[in-house]
C-alpha positions as CSV (number, residue, x, y, z in Angstrom):
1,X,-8.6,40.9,116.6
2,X,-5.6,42.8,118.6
3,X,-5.0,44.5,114.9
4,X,-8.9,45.4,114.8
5,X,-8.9,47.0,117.6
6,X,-5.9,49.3,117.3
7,X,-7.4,50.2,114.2
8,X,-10.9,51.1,115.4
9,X,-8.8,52.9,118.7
10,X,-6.7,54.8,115.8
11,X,-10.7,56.0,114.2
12,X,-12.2,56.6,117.3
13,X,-9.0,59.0,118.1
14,X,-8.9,60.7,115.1
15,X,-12.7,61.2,115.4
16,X,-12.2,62.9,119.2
17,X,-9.4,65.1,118.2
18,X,-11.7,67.0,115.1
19,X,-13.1,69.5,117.2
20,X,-10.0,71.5,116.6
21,X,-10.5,71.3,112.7
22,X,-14.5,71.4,112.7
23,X,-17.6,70.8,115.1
24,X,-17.8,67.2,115.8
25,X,-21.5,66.3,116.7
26,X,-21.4,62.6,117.5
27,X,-19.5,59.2,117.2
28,X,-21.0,55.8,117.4
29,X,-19.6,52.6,117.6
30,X,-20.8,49.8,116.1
31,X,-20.0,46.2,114.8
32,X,-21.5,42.4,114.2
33,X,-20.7,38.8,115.0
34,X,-21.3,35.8,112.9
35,X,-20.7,32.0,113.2
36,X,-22.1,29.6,111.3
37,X,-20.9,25.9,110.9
38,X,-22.5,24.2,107.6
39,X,-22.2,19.9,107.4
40,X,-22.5,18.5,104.2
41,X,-22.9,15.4,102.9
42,X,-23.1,13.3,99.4
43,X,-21.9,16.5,97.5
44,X,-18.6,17.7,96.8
45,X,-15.2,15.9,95.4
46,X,-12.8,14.9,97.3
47,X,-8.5,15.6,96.9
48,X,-7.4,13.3,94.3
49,X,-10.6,12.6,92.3
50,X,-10.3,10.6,89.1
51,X,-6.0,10.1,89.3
52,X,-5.4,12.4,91.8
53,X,-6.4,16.1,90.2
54,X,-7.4,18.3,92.4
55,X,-6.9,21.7,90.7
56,X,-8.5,24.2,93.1
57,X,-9.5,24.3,96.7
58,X,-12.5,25.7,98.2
59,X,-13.8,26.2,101.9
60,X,-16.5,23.9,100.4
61,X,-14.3,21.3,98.8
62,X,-11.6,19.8,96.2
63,X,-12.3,20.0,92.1
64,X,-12.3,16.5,90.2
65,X,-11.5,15.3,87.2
66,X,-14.7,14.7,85.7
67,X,-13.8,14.6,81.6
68,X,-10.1,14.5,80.5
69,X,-8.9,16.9,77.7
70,X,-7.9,13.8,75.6
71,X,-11.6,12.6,75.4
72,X,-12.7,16.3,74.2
73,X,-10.3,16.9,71.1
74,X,-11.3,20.3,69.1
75,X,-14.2,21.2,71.6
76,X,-14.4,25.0,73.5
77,X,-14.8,22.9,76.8
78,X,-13.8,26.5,78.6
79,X,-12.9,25.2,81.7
80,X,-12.3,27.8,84.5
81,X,-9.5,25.6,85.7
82,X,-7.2,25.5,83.0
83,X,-6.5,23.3,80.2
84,X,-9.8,21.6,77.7
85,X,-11.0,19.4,81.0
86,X,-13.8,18.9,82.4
87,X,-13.6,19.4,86.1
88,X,-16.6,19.8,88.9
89,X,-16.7,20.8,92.8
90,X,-19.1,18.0,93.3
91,X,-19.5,14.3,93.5
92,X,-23.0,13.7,94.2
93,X,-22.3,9.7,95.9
94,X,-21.6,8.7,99.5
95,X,-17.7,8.3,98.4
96,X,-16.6,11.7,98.8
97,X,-15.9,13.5,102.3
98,X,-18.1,15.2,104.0
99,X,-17.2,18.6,104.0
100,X,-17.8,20.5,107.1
101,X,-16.6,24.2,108.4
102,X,-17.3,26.9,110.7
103,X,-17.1,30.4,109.4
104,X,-17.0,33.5,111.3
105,X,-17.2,37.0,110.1
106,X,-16.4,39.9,112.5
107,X,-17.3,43.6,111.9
108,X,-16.4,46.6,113.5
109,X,-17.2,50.5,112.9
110,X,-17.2,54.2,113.6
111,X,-19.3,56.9,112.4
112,X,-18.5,60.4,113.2
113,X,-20.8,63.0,112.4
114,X,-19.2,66.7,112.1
115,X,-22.6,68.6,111.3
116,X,-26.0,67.4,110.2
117,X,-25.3,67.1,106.8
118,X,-21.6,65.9,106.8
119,X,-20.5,62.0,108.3
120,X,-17.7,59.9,107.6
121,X,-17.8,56.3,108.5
122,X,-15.2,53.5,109.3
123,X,-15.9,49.5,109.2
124,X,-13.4,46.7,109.8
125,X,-14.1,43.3,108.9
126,X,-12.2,39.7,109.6
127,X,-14.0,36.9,107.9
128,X,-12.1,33.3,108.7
129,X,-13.0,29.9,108.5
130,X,-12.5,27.9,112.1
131,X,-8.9,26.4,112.3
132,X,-7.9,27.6,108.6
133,X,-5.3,29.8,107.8
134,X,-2.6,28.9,110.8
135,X,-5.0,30.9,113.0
136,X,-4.6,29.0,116.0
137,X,-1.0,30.3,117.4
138,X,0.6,27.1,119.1
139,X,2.1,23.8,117.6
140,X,0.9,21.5,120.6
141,X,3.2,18.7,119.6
142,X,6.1,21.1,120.2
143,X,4.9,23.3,122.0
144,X,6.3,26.7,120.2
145,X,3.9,29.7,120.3
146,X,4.0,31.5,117.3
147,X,1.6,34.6,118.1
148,X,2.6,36.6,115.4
149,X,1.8,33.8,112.5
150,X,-1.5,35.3,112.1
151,X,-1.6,38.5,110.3
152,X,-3.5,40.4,107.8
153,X,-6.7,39.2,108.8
154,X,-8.3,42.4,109.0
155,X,-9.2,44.5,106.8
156,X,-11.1,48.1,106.0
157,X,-14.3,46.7,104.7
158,X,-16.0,50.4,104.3
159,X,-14.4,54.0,104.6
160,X,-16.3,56.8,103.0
161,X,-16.6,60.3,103.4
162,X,-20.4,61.3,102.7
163,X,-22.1,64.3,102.3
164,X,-25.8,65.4,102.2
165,X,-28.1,67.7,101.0
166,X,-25.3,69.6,98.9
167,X,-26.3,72.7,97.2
168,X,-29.4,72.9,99.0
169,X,-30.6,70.6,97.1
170,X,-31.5,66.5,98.4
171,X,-28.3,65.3,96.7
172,X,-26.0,63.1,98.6
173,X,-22.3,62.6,97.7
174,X,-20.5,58.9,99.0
175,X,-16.8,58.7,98.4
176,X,-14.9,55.9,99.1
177,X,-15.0,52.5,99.5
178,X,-18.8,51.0,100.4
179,X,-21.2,48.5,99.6
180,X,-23.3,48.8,97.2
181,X,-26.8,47.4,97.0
182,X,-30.0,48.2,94.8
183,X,-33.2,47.0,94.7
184,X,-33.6,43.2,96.2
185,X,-29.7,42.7,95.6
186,X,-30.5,40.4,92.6
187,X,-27.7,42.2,90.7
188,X,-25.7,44.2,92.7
189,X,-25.4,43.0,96.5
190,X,-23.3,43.1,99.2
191,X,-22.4,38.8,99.5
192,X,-23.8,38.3,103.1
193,X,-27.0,35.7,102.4
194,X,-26.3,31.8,103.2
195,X,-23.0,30.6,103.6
196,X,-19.7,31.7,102.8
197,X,-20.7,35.4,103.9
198,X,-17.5,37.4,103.2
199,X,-19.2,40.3,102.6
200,X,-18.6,42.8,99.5
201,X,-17.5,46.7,99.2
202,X,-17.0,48.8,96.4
203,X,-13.9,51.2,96.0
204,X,-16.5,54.3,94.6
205,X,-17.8,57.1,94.1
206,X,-21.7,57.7,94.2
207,X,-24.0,60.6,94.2
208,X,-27.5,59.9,94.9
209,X,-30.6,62.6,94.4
210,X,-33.4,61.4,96.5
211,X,-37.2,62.7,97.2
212,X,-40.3,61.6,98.8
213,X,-41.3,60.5,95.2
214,X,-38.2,59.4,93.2
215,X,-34.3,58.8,93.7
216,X,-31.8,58.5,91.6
217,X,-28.2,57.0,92.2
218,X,-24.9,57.1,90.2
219,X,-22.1,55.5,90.7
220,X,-18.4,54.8,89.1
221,X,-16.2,51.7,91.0
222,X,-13.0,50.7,90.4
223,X,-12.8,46.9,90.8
224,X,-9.2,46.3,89.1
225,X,-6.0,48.6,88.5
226,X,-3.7,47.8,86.4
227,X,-2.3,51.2,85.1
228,X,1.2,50.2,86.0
229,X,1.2,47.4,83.6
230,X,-0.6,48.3,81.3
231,X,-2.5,51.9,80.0
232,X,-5.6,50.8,79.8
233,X,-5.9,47.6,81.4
234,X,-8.4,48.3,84.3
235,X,-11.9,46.8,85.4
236,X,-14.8,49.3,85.9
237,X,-18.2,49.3,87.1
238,X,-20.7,51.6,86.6
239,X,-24.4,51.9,86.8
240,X,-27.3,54.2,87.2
241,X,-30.5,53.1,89.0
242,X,-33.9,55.1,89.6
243,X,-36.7,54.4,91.7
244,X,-40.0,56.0,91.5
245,X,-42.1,55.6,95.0
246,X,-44.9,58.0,94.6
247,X,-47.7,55.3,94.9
248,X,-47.7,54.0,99.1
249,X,-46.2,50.5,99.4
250,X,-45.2,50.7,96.1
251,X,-41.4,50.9,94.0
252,X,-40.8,50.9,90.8
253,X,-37.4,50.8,89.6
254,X,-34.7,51.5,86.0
255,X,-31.1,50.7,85.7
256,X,-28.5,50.6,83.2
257,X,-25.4,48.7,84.5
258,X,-22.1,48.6,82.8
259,X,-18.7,46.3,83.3
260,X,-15.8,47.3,81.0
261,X,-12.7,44.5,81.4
262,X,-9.9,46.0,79.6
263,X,-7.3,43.5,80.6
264,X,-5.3,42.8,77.7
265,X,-5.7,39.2,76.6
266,X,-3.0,37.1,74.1
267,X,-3.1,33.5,73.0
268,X,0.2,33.7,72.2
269,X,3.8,35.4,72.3
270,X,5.3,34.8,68.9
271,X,8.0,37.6,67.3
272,X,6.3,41.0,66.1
273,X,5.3,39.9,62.6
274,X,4.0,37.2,63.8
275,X,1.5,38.7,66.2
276,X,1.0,41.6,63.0
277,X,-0.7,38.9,61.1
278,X,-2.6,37.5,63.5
279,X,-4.5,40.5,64.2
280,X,-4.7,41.0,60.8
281,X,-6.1,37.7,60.1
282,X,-8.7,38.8,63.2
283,X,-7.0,36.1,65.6
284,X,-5.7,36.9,68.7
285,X,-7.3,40.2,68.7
286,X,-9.9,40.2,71.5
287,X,-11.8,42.7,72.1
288,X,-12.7,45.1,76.2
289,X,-14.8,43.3,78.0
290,X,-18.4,45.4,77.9
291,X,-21.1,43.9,79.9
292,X,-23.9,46.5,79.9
293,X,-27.4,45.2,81.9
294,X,-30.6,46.7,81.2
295,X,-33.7,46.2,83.4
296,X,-36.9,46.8,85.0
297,X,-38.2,46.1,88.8
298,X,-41.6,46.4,90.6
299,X,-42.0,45.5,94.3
300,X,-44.8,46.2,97.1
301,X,-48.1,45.2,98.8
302,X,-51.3,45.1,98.1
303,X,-53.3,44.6,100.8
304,X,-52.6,41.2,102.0
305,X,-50.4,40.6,98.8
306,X,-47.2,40.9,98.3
307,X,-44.5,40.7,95.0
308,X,-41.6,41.4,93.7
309,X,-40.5,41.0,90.0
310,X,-37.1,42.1,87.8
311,X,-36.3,41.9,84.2
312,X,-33.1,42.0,82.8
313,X,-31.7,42.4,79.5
314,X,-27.7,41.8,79.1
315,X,-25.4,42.7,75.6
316,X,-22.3,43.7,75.2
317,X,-18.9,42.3,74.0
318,X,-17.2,38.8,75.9
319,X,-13.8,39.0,75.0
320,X,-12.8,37.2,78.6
321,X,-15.4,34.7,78.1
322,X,-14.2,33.9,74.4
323,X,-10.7,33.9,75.2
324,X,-11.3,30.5,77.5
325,X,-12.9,28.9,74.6
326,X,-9.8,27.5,72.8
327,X,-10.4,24.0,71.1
328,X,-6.4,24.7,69.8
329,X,-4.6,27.5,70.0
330,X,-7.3,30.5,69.3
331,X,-10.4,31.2,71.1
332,X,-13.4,33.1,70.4
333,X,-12.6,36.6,69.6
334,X,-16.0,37.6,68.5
335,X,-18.2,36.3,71.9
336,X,-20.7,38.5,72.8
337,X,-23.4,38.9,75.6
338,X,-26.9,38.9,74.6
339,X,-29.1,36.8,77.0
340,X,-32.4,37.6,79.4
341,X,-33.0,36.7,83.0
342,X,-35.9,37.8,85.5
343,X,-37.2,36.8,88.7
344,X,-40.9,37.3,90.3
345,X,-41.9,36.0,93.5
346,X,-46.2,36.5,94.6
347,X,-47.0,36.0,98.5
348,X,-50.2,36.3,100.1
349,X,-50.0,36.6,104.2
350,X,-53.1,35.4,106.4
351,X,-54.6,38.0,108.9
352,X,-54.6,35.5,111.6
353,X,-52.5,33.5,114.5
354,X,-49.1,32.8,113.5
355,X,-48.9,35.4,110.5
356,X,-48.4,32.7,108.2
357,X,-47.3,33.4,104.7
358,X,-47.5,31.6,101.2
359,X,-45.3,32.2,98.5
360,X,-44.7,31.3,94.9
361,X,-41.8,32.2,92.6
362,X,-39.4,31.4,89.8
363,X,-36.4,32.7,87.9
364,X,-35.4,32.4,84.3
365,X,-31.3,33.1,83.7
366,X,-30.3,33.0,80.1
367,X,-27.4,30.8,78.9
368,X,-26.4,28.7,76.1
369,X,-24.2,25.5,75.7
370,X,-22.0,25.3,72.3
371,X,-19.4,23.4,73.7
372,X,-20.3,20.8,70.9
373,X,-18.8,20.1,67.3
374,X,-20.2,19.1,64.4
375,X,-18.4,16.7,62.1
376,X,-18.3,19.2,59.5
377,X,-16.0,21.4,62.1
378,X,-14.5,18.1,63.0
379,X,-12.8,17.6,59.0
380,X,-12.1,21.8,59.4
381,X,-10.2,23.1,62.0
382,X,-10.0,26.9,60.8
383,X,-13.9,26.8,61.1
384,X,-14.1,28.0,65.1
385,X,-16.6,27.2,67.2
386,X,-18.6,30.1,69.6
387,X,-17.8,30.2,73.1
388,X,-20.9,29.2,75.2
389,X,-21.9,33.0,76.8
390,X,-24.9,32.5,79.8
391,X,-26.1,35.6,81.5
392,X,-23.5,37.1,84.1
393,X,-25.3,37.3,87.7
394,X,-22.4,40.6,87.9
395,X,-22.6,41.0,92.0
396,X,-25.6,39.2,93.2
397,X,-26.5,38.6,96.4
398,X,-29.6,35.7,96.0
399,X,-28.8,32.3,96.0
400,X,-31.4,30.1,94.4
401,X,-29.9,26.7,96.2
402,X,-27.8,26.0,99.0
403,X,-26.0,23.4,97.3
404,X,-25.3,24.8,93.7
405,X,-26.1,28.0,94.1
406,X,-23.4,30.7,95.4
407,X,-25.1,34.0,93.8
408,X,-23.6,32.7,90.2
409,X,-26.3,30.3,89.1
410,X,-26.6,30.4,85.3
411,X,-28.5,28.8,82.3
412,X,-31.3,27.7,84.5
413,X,-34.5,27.9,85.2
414,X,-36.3,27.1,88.5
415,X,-39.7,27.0,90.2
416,X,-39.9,27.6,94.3
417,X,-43.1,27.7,96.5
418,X,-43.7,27.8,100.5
419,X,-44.9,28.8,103.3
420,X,-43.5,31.0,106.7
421,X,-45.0,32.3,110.0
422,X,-44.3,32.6,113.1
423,X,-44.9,29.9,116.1
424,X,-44.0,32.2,118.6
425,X,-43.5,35.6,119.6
426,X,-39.4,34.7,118.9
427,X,-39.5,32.2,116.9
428,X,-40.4,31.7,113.1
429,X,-40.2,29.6,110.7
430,X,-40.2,28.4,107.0
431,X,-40.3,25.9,104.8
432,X,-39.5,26.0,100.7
433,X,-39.2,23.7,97.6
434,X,-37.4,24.4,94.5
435,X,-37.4,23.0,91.5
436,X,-33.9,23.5,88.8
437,X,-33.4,22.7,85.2
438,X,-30.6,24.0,82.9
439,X,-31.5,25.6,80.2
440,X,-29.4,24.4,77.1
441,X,-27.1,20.9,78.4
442,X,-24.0,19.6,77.9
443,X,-23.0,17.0,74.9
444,X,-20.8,14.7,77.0
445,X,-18.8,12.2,74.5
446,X,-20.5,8.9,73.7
447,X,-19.6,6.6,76.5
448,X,-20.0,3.3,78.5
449,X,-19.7,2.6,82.2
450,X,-16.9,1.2,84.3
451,X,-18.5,1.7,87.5
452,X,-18.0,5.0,88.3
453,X,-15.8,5.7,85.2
454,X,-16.9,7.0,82.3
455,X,-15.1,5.0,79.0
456,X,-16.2,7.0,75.7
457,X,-16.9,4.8,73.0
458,X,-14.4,6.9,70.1
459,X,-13.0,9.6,72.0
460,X,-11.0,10.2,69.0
461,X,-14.1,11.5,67.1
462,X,-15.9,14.4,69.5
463,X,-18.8,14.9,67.3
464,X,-19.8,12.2,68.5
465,X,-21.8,12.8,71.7
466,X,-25.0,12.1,74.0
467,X,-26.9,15.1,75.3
468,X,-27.1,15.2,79.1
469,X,-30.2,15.7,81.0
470,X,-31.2,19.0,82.2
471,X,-33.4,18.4,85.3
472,X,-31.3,19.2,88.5
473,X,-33.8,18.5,90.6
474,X,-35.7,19.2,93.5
475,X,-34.5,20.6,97.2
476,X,-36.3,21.6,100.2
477,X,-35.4,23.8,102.7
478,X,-36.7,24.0,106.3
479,X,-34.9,26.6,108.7
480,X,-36.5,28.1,112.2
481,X,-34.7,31.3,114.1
482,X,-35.5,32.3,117.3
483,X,-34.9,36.2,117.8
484,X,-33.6,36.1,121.6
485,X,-33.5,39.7,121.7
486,X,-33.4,42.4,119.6
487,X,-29.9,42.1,119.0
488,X,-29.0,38.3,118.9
489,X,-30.7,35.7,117.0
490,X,-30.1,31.7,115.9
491,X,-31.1,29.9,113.5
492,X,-31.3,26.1,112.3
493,X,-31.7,24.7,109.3
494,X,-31.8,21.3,106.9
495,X,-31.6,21.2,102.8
496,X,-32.3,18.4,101.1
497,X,-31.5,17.8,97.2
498,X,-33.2,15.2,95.6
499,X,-30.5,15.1,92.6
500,X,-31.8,14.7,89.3
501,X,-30.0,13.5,86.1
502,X,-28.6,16.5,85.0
503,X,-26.3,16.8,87.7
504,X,-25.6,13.0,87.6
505,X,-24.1,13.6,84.2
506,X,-23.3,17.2,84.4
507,X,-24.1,20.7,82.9
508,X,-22.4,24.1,82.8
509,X,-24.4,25.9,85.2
510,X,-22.3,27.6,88.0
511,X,-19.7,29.9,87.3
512,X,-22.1,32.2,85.4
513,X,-22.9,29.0,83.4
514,X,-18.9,28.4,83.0
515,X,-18.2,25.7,85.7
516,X,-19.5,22.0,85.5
517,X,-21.3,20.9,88.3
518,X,-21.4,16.8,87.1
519,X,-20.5,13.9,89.5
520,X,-19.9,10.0,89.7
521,X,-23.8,9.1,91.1
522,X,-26.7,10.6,92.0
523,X,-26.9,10.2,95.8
524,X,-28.6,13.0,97.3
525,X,-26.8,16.2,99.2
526,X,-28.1,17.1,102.7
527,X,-26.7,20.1,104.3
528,X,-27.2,20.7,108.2
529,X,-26.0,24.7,109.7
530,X,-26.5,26.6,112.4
531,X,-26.2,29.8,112.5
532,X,-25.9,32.8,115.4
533,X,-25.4,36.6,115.0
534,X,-25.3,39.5,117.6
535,X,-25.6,43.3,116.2
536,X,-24.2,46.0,118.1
């Protein structure tokens, strides 16, 4: 934090000294503290799964070898890890470690205001998991103090310039970087819900036009530059949302989102002629990345009712998606978007002791599965199949299930219900069930059983296959916080997934419907957290 604080001394300083350059009205200092340890049980892989793969490492665990490339000749697997294998974060039997952490996120700002209508603000954040990262500064078997092996840590979160009510007109210009959030945060969100809580900011610029009966925002981000490489090889986000609010407890919200990719993508690096006639051919030729999202929202009380619902409509071209899609050399340079999702959630709160509340709610979240073959593409290579294209959650910041869910649940659909009050003045409470399915499954090869290994039958002919199951199953979630004052709160809580067998044998679900999520057994996950936060 000694970095941190220079930092926020630097802002505060600069802030002070503007009177000589313009009429500085205020400063305010601000921040947050959170730490949360999550225990987990009966869910993820362990290092050296299956033969000792263990191609990517999460605060939440180890990926395993689930299918080897050599039992899934000629299929799209489009594994996010590399390579035509199968792997999965999860193990789902009593075999695997536990996986336990704490994580703290620490924030820090300024926000100097020069006149009414002009502000700029300043946040810092640190987000660290306990003991990672060569944090703690002393080898205690040799005693040597390194205090300067942690570094970096920190870094500028938000700093935007704003400006209101330009033109005399209720227009409001934000430049800089910031989070961005609209609506409930289904789409666009700013990553701090449940665990793993980094926290997300936009590099942007946004212009927002806002009355007592409508608003509309604007916006242009720059997630990726890569001008020096390339000339056009950036990624861009864009997006226009309006909400109308005339009617009293009542919104009504439009947007058009848009994601243009325009990384360059090549299967292969042969001489110039070469690449000439793949392109003309129309292999190897993918095309930018356009991921444009179209929807609807409506959200407010009725009396004692309340709801909230969202529709969504995404098209575009999937040149990144198609490109992992490579049962040989070539992947899918004609993938497209073209999938629907929504969300709705009705709750009806008692006028009595306690406050309680009752809920009910679902989500659909397109996605498709062609990750078979047929043996008619089997006896013809040159006959390609699609890549497997499921609804891109873009920046989302719900999570559907604290085991499988990290705001990029796909091809699913789910079912939740509940019930929440308050027990005390500082306490309350709530308890939910949810049930998952995937939408379109996996075709896992035909196999038999070694205990927990899976033997195909003819791994040498991969249209033959048996269709997974698509229920997930069920998880319930029961969490209590007790506010101890207005500025620091904890909270407790216990989920437990009763694992169906769909995630026994395994679907492409997370990842925006491109990771696996299969294990060895069907043993069910518990997680245990607790969680405290102070605002300042």
């Amino acid at each position: 934090m000694r970095k941190s604080a220079i930092l926020l001394l630097a802002a505060i300083t600069v802030a002070v000294a503007m009177p000589a350059f313009a009429e500085l009205q205020t400063v305010q200092v601000g921040g947050q503290l959170r730490i949360r340890g999550n225990w987990y049980s009966g869910t993820f892989a362990s290092r050296g799964d299956f033969g000792g793969v263990a191609a990517a490492v999460t605060p939440t665990g180890f990926a395993g070898l689930r299918w080897p490339a050599a039992f899934l000749p000629f299929r799209p697997v489009q594994s996010l890890f590399g390579g035509n294998a199968i792997q999965s974060l999860y193990r789902w039997d009593n075999q695997g470690n536990d996986v336990k952490f704490i994580e703290q996120r620490t924030k820090l700002n300024v926000r100097a205001d020069f006149t009414n209508d002009v502000s700029a603000f300043i946040e810092l954040d640190s987000y660290d998991v306990w003991g990672g990262d060569a944090d703690f500064r002393s080898n205690y078997i040799t005693g040597f103090d390194a205090r300067a092996a942690s570094v970096n840590d920190v870094e500028v979160y938000q700093a935007y310039i704003e400006a209101r009510n330009m033109w005399q007109m209720p227009l409001t210009a934000r430049i800089g970087r910031q989070e961005l959030n609209f609506g409930s945060g289904w789409l666009v969100g700013t990553n701090d819900n449940g665990s793993l809580f980094t926290g997300l900011s936009f590099d942007a610029f946004r212009l927002t036009y806002g009355t007592d009966q409508f608003s509309v925002d604007a916006f242009a981000a720059k997630l990726f530059e890569n001008g020096v490489v390339e000339e056009d090889g950036d990624i861009d986000f864009y997006g226009i949302y309006g909400s109308y609010k005339g009617m009293e407890g009542m919104a009504f919200d439009a947007y058009w989102l848009w994601l243009r990719d325009a990384r360059r993508l090549n299967d292969t690096n042969f001489p110039w002629f070469v690449e000439w006639l793949e392109n003309w051919l129309s292999v190897d030729d993918y095309d930018v990345t356009n991921i444009h999202t179209i929807g609807l929202r409506g959200a407010g009380t009725i009396g004692a009712f309340d709801f909230d619902a969202e529709f969504a409509y995404q098209f575009g071209k999937a040149g990144q998606v198609g490109f992992l899609a490579k049962p040989f050399v070539y992947g899918d340079d004609g993938a497209k978007y073209s999938n629907y999702a929504g969300h709705a959630e009705v709750g009806y709160t008692f006028d009595m002791a306690y406050n309680p509340r009752v809920f009910l709610g679902g989500a659909y979240i397109g996605g498709e599965d062609n990750r078979e073959i047929t043996f008619a593409q089997w006896l013809n290579p040159f006959d390609r199949p699609k890549a497997s294209v499921s609804f891109n959650r873009l920046f989302s910041n719900v999570e559907y299930s604290k085991f499988l869910d990290n705001t990029e649940l796909s091809n699913v659909w789910l079912l939740n219900g509940g019930v929440s009050g308050n027990a005390t003045e500082t306490i309350s409470v709530k308890a939910m069930v949810t049930y998952l399915a995937s939408l379109e499954s996996f075709d896992s090869p035909a196999y038999f059983k070694i205990g927990s290994w899976r033997v195909p039958i003819a791994p040498n002919w991969p249209w033959w296959t048996s269709k997974n199951s698509k229920d997930m199953g069920w998880e319930t979630d029961l969490s209590a916080t007790y506010k101890y004052t207005e500025d620091l709160s904890f909270e407790v809580g216990w989920a437990h997934l009763f694992t169906g067998g769909g995630l026994k044998d395994g679907n492409f679900n997370n990842g925006n419907g491109l990771a696996f999520n299969g294990g060895v057994g069907s043993k069910d996950g518990d997680l245990l957290y607790f969680e405290t936060k102070i605002s300042f």
